[in-house]
N, C-alpha and C positions, 0 to 999 in steps of 0.2 A: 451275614444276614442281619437284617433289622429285627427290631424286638418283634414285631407283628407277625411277619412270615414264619418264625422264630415258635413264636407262642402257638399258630397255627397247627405246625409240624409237629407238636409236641401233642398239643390236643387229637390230634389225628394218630399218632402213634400209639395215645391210651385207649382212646376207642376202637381200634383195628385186635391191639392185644388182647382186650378183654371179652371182644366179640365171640360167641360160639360157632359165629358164620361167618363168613362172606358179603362182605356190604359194599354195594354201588358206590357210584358218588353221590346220587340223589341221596341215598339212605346217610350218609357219610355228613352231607352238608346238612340236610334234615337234623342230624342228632347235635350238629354242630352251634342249630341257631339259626338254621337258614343261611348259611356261609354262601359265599359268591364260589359257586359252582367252576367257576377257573380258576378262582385259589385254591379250590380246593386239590384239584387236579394237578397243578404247581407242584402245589405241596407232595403229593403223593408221587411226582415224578423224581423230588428230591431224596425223599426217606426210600425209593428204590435205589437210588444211586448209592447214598450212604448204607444202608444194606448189603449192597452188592456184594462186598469184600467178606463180609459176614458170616457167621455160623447158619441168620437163618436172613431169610430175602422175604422182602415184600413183593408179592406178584400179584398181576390181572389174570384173573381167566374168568371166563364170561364176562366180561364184564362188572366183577367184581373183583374186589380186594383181599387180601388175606397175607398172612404171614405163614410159613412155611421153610422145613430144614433146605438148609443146601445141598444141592443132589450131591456133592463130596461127602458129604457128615451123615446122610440117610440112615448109612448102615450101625451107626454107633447106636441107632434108634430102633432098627426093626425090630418085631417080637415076633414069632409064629406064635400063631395065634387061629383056631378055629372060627371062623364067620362066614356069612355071607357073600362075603367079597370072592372067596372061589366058587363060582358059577359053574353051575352045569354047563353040557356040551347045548342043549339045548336054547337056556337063558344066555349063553355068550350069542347064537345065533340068532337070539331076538333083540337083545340089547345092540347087535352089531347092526340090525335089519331097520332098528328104530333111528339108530344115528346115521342110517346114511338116507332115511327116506321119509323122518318125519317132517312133519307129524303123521300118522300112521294108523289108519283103524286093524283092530283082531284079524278082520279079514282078509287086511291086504298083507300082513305078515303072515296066515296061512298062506294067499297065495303065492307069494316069492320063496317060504320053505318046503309046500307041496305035503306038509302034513300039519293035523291040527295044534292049536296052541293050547297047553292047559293053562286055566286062569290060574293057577299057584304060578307058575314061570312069572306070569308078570307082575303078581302078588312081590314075589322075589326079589327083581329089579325095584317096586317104586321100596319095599321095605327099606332097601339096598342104599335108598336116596339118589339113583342114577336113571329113575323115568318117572314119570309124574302125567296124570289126565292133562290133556291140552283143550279140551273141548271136544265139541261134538261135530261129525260132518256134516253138511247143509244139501243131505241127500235123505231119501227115503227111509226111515230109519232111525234115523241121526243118531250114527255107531260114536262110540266115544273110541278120540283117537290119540295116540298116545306122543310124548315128545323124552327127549333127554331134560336133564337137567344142570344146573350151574353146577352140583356136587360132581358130578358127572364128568366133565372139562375140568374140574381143581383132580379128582383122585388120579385122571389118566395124564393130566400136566397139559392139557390144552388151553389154548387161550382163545378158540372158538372152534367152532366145528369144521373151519376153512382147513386145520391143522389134523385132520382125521388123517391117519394114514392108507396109499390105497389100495385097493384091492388086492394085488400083488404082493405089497408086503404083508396084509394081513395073512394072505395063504401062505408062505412065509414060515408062517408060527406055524403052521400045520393044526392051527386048532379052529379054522372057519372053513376048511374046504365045502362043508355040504352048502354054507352060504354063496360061496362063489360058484359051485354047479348048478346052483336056484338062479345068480346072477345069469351064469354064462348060456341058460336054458332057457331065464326069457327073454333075452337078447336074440339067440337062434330062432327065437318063435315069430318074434318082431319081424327077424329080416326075413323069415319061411311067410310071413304071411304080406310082406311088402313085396315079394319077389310075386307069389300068386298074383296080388293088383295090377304088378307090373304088365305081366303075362298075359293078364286078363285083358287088360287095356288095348294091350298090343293085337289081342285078337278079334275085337272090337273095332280097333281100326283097319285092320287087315279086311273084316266082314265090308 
């Protein structure tokens, strides 16, 4: 490598390590000086490569950057440890309900679980760093609706939401079925109430 790319990769290296977060490339060339946004990208495609072999890897997910152990070496590292991170049976079915269908108001996660939400549940998840307000809906009201977040995709190893696992594996786990009888009930209601139109139609024409 030439001295430039060289010096690039390096500057990119100390600012990733020292990071608390997850930084863009925008955030990345920002802190860099305004770096040209495809070296900088270059660069970060290299230091994944040289990583690779590594204890710990540089990865994207969302859209951001981060260093992280080797899923081999995890285990040298885990601690149990009490937190937030083990979810209720409830806040797993909220945070599963937001990731497959936000952004998402209160309402519309009652209506796909069929019972109300406490606001501590979602208190839970944004504490958690894995949802976060997205804004308001541009309806009557205008319910504040809710989304995942980039923490969200780095703790679960996703590198966007395209990589959700689906439904079938999640029931799988045995810990979302009451989410997929919400799924698989308003599915059944959709096609119970497309088959009525259908019905409808047909006797309409028949008349």
């Amino acid at each position: 490598m030439s001295g430039q790319p060289e010096s690039l990769d390096r500057s990119l290296e100390a600012a990733l390590f020292a990071s608390e977060e997850a930084l863009s490339v925008d955030q990345l060339s920002t802190h860099l000086g305004d770096a040209d946004k495809g070296e900088v990208r270059a660069a970060l495609a290299r230091l994944a490569d040289f990583y690779a072999p590594r204890g710990i890897h540089l990865v994207e997910r969302g859209k951001r950057w981060h260093f992280q152990t080797a899923p081999d070496c995890a285990h040298l590292l885990r601690r149990e440890r009490e937190s937030l991170r083990k979810l209720s049976r409830a806040a797993t079915e909220v945070l599963a309900i937001i990731a497959y269908h936000e952004p998402v108001s209160r309402a519309e996660i009652e209506s796909i679980r069929g019972v109300q939400t406490s606001g501590g549940t979602l208190d839970v998840l944004m504490e958690a760093g894995w949802v976060k307000p997205a804004g308001r809906r541009e309806v009557p009201g205008r319910p504040l609706i809710y989304a995942t977040t980039p923490e969200f995709l780095r703790h679960f190893g996703l590198e966007s939401r395209r990589d959700l696992p689906g439904i079938d594996e999640l029931r799988a786990t045995g810990m979302l079925d009451p989410v997929q009888e919400a799924f698989e009930a308003e599915m059944a209601g959709d096609d119970a109430e497309e088959a009525a139109e259908s019905t409808a139609g047909t006797s309409d024409g028949e008349r």
